[in-house]
ZALO-191340 format. One record per residue (C-alpha): residue in three letters; y, z, x. Coordinates in Angstrom, 1 decimal. Last residue first. Layout:
ZALO-191340
+-----+--------+--------+--------+
|  aa |     c2 |     c3 |     c1 |
+-----+--------+--------+--------+
| ALA |      Y |      Z |      X |
...
+-----+--------+--------+--------+
end
This chain:
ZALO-191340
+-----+--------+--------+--------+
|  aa |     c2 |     c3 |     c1 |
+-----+--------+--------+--------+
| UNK |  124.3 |   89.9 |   72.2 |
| UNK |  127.5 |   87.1 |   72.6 |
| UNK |  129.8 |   88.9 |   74.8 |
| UNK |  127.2 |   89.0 |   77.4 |
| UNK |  127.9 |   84.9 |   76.9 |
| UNK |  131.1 |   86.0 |   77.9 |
| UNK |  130.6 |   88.0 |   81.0 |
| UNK |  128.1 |   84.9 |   82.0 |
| UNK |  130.8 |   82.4 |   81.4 |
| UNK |  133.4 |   84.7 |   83.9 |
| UNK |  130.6 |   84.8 |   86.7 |
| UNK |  130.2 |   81.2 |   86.8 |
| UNK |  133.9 |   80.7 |   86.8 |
| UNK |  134.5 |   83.3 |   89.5 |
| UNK |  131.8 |   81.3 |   91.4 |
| UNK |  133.3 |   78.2 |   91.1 |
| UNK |  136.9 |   79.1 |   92.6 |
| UNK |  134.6 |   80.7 |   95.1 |
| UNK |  133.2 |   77.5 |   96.3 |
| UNK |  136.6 |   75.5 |   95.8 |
| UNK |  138.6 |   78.4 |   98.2 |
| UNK |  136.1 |   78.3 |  100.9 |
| UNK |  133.3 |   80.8 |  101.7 |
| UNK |  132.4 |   80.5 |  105.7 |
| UNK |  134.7 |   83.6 |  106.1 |
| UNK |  131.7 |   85.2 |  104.8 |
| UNK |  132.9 |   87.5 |  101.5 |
| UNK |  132.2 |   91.4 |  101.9 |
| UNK |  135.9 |   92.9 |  101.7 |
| UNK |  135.1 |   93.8 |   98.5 |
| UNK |  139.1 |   93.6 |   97.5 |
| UNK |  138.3 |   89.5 |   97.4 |
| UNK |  135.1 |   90.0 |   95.3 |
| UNK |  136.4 |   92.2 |   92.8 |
| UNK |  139.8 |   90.4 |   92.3 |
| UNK |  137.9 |   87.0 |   91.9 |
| UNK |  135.9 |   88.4 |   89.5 |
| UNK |  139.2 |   90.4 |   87.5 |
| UNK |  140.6 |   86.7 |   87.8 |
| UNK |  137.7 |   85.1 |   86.3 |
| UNK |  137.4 |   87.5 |   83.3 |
| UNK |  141.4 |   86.9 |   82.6 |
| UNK |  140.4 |   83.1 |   83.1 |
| UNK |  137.6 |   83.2 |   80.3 |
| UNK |  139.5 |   85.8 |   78.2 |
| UNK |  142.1 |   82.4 |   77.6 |
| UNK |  146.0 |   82.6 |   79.5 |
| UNK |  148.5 |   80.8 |   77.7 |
| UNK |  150.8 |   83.4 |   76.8 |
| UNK |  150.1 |   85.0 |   80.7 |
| UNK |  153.2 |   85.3 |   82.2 |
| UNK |  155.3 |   86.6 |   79.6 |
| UNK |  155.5 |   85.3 |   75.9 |
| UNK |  158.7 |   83.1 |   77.1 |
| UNK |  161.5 |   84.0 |   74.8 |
| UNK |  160.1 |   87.5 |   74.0 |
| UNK |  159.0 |   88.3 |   77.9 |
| UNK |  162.9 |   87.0 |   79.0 |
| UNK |  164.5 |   89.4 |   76.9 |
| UNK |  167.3 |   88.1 |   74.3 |
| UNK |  164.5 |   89.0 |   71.6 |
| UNK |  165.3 |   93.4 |   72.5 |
| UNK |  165.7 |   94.7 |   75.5 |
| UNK |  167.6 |   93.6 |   78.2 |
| UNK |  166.3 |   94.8 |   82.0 |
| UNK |  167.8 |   97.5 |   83.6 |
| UNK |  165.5 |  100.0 |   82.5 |
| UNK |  162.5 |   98.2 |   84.9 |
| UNK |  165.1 |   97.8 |   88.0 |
| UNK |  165.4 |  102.2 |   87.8 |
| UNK |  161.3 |  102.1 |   88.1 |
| UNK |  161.3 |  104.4 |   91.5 |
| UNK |  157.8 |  104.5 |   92.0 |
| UNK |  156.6 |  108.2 |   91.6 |
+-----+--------+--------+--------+
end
């Protein structure tokens, strides 16, 4: 097991930094959570072209993330 001794050091309660700030992802909409788990998937596939820039598969999580919606939808 992980040692998690830096996790029980932290402050509870409202002086803690995730109940001033609402964490790291407060803003964060379903459409870039569904992007990132994409973008996850492809990068850990091992299977992308070097060829594949950073734009191109910045679009492609994107595409991927509106169709997992629209899914939503039916």
């Amino acid at each position: 097991m992980k040692d998690q001794t830096h996790l029980m050091s932290q402050p509870k309660g409202d002086d803690t930094w995730m109940a001033k700030t609402g964490g790291f992802a407060k803003d964060m909409t379903l459409r870039d959570y569904y992007a990132g788990v994409a973008l996850h998937g492809m990068l850990s596939s091992g299977n992308l072209p070097k060829s594949v820039g950073d734009a191109e598969l910045a679009y492609a999580t994107q595409l991927m993330a509106d169709a997992m919606l629209k899914a939503r939808e039916k």
